[in-house]
C-alpha positions in Angstrom: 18.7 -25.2 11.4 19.9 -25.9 15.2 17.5 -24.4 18.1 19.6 -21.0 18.4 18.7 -20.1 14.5 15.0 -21.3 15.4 15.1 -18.7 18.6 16.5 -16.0 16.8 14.6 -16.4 13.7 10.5 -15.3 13.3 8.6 -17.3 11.4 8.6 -20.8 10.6 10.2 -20.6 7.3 8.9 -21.0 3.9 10.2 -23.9 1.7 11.9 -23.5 -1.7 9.0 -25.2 -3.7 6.6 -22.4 -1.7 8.9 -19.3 -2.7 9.4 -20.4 -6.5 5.4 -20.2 -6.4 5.1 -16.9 -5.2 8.4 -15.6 -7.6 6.5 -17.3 -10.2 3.0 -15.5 -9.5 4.6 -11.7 -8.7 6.7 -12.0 -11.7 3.3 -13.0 -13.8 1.4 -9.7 -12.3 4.7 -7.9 -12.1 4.9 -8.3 -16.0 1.2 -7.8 -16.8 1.3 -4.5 -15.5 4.5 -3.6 -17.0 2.4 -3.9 -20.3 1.0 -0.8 -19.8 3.4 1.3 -16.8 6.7 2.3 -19.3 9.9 2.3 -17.6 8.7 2.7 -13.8 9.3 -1.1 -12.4 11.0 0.0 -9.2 7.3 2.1 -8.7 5.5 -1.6 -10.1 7.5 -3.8 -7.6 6.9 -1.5 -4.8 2.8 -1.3 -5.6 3.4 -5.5 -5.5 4.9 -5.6 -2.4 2.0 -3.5 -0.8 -0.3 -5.6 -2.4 1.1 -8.8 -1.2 1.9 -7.2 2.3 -1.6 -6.8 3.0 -1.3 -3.3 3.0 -3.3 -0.1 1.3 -1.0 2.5 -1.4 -1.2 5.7 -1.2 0.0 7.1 -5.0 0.8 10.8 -4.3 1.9 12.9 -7.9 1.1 16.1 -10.6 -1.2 14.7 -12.9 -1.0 12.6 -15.8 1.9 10.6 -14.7 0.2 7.5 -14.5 -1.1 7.4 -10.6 -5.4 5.9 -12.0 -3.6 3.9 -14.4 -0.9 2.3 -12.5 -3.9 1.0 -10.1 -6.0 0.2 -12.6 -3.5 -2.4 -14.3 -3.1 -3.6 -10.5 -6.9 -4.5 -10.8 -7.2 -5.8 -13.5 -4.1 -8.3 -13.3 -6.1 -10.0 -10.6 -9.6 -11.6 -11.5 -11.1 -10.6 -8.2 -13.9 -7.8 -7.4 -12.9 -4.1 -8.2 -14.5 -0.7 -7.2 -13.4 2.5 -8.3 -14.6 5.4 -6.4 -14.4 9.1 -7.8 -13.7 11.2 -4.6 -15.5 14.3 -4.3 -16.9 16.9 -1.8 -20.2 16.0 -1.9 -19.6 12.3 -1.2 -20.9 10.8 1.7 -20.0 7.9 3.8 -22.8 5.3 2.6 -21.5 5.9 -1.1 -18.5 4.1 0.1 -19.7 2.1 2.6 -22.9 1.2 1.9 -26.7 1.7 3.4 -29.5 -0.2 5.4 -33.0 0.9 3.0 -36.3 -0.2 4.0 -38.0 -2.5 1.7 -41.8 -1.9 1.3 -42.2 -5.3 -0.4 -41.0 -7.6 2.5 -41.7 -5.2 5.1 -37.6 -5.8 6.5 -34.2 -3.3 6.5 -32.2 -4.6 3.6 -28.6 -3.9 3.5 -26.8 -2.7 0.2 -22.9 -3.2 0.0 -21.0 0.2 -1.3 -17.8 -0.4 -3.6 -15.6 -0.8 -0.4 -16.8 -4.3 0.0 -14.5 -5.4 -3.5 -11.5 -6.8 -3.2 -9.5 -4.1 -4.7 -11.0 -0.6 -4.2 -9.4 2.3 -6.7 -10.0 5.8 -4.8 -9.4 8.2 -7.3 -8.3 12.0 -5.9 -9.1 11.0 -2.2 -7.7 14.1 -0.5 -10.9 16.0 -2.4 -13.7 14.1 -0.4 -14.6 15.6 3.2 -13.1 14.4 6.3 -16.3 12.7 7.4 -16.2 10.4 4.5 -12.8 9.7 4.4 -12.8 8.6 8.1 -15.4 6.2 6.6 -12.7 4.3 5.7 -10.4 3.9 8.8 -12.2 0.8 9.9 -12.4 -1.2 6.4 -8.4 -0.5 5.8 -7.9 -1.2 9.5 -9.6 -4.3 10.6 -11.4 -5.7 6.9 -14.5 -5.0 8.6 -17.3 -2.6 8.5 -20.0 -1.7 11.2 -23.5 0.1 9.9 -26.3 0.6 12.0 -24.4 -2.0 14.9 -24.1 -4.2 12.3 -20.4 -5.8 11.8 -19.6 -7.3 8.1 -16.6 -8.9 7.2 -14.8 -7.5 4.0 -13.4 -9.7 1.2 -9.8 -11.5 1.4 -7.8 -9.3 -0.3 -8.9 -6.8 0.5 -6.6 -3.7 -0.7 -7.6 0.5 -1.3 -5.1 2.1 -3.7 -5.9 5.4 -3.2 -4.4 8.4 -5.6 -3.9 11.9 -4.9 -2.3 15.0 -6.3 0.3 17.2 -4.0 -0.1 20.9 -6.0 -4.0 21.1 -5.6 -5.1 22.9 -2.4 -8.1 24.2 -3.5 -11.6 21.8 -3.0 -9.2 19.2 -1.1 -9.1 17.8 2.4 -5.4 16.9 3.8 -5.8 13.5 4.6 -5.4 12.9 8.7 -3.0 11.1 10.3 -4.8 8.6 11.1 -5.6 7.5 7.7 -2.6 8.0 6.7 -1.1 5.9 9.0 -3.0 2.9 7.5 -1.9 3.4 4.6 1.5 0.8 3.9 3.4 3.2 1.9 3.3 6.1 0.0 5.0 6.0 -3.6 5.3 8.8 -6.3 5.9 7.8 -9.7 7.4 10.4 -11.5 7.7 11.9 -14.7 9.4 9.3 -17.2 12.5 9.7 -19.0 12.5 10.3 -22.7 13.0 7.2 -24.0 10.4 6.3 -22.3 8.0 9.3 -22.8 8.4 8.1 -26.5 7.4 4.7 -26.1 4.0 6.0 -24.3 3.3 7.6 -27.4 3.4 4.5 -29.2 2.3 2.4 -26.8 -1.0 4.7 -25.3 -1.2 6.6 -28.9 -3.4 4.5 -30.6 -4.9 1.3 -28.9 -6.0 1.5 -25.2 -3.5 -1.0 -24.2 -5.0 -0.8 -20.8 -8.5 -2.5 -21.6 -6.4 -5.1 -23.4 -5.2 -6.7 -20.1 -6.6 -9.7 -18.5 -6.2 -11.0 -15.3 -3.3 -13.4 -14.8 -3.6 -14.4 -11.4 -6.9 -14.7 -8.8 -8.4 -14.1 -5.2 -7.6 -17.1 -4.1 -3.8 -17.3 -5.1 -3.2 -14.0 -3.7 -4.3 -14.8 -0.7 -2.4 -18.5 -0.9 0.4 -16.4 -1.6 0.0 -13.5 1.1 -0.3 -16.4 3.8 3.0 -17.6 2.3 5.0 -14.8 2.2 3.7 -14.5 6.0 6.5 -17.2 6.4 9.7 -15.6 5.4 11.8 -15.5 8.4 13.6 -12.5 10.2 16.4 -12.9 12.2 16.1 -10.7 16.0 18.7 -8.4 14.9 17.0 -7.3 11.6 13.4 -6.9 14.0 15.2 -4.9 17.0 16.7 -2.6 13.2 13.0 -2.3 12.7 11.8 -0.9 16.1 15.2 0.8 16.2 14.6 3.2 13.4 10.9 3.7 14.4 11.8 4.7 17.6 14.1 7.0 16.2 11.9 8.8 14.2 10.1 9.7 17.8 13.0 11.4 19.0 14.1 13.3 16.0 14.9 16.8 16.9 12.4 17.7 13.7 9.8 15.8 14.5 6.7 16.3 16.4 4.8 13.0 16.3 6.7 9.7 15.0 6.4 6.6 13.6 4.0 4.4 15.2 4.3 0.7 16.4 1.7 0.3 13.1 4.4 1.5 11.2 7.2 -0.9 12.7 4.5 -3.9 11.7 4.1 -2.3 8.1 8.2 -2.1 7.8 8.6 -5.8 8.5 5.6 -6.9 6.3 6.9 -4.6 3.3 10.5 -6.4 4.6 9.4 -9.6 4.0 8.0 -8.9 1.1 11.0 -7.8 -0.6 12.8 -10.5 0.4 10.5 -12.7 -1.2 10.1 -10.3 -4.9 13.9 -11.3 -4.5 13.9 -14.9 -4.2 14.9 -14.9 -0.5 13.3 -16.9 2.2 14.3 -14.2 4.7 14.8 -10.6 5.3 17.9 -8.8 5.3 19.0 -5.3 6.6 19.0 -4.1 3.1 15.5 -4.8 2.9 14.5 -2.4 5.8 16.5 0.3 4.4 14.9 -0.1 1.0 11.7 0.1 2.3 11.8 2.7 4.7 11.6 5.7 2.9 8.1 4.6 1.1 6.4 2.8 4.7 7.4 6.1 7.5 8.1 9.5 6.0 4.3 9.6 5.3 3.4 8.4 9.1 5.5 11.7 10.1 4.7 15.1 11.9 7.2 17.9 11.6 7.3 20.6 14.1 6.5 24.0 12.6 9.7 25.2 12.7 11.6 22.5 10.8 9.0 23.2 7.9 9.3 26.5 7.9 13.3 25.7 7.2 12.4 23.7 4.6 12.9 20.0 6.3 10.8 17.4 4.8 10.1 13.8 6.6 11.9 12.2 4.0 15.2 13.9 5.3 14.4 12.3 8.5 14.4 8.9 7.4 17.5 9.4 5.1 19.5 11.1 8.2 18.1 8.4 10.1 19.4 5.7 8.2 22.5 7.0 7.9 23.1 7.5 11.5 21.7 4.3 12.6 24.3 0.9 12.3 22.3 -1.7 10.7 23.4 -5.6 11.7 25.5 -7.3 9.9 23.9 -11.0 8.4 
């Protein structure tokens, strides 16, 4: 590579025996949870790349499409800690975070850890908890660290929420704020499946619970070998100035109100380069951008009033954004 690639290029590069070890270990967890997910592995793949982007999911859908199971068989394909938290009105921020109690015995404050301190946390129906306790999160998906009684501990590495939530329930639930949403990496739906497929849940889900039957077919420490890896995958100045590009379009979008934030131009290039490397590539093209897009922003977006009442939707942005904006050619 001669000194105007290096300039142009960020990161250092990651060498081919490097990438076949990280193809190898998505393809392992790609597959395990493919045991039990029928006929969605676009929707797999992407809740890889947010894993392996250090990044939180957000699975928004009606029920019984799969959104608890699909981040269950995420879980359990990784031998690490796992919390599952059942969201609910009357939680309060200790039950996720955890709480200082007196001990009478030794006469000290201990400190007892809530489910947030796992590796993977599962946050089952989110929107239905109260604002106060799901801001109890914005520091732990944030920074990997959280602060009780002036008291900063650091979280585990990974450290991932997958949080599920369903769009047609208003009633007992609590629109998540922007600024939780915002830290989320993407937002995914999964969909109902087609009718092969349907069919081959019955038979697969029908009888045994094919879900308790999977093991774990990675660990903590790889996927965190492997997130450090993937940091490495290069990108060219062209395909970063896309990035900031289409984020800063999103800003001055006639239907919206409040855009994309730089957090969101840093969670486009790590999804990027995660792509790149699900696809055996040691660097990140403008198709990757485009691919990811409409799962990392419409999410981060604020419509005005009136482009909702007409029936706009911040996916539309992103799709009339992408089609007005030139992309580089490699």
């Amino acid at each position: 590579m001669s000194t105007t690639d290096r300039t142009e290029r960020s990161g250092p590069g990651i060498a081919r025996q490097d990438l076949d070890d990280v193809g190898r270990t998505l393809e392992a967890v790609g597959a395990n949870i493919r045991r039990v997910i029928e006929g969605k592995a676009n929707v797999v793949e992407l809740a890889l790349i947010a894993l392996f982007a250090e990044g939180h999911l957000l699975v928004e859908d009606v029920p019984g499409v799969g959104k608890t199971m699909l981040a269950k068989a995420l879980a359990r394909s990784v031998d690490c800690s796992v919390a599952r938290v059942q969201f609910t009105p009357d939680l309060l921020p200790s039950d996720v975070t955890g709480v200082t109690v007196y001990s009478p015995d030794t006469g000290t404050f201990d400190f007892r850890p809530g489910p947030v301190f796992a590796n993977i946390v599962l946050g089952d129906e989110i929107n239905r908890a109260g604002p106060k306790t799901q801001s109890a999160l914005l520091e732990s998906m944030e920074e990997r660290t959280v602060t009780i009684d002036g008291v900063t501990h650091q979280l585990a590495t990974p450290f991932m929420v997958i949080a599920t939530q369903n769009p047609i329930e208003l009633e007992g639930t609590f629109p998540l704020p922007e600024a939780q949403r915002d830290r989320f990496l993407m937002r995914i739906a999964i969909g109902y499946p087609h009718q092969d497929d349907e069919l081959a849940i019955l038979r697969t889900h029908g009888g045994a619970d094919r879900l308790a039957e999977l093991r774990p077919v990675t660990d903590a420490a790889t996927v965190a070998h492997t997130i450090r890896t993937i940091r490495t995958v290069s990108v060219t100045e062209p395909v970063e100035r896309y990035i900031v590009a289409m984020c800063r379009a999103t800003r001055a979008h006639r239907d919206v109100e409040l855009g994309a934030s730089p957090r969101a131009s840093v969670a486009l290039l790590r999804a990027s380069r995660t792509a790149a490397a699900v696809a055996g590539r040691d660097h990140v093209t403008p198709d990757d951008v485009k691919r990811l897009a409409p799962h990392v922003l419409p999410h981060r977006l604020i419509l005005r009033p009136e482009a909702e009442l007409a029936g706009h939707a911040a996916g539309e942005v992103i799709a009339d954004i992408l089609d007005g904006l030139p992309a580089p050619t490699e």
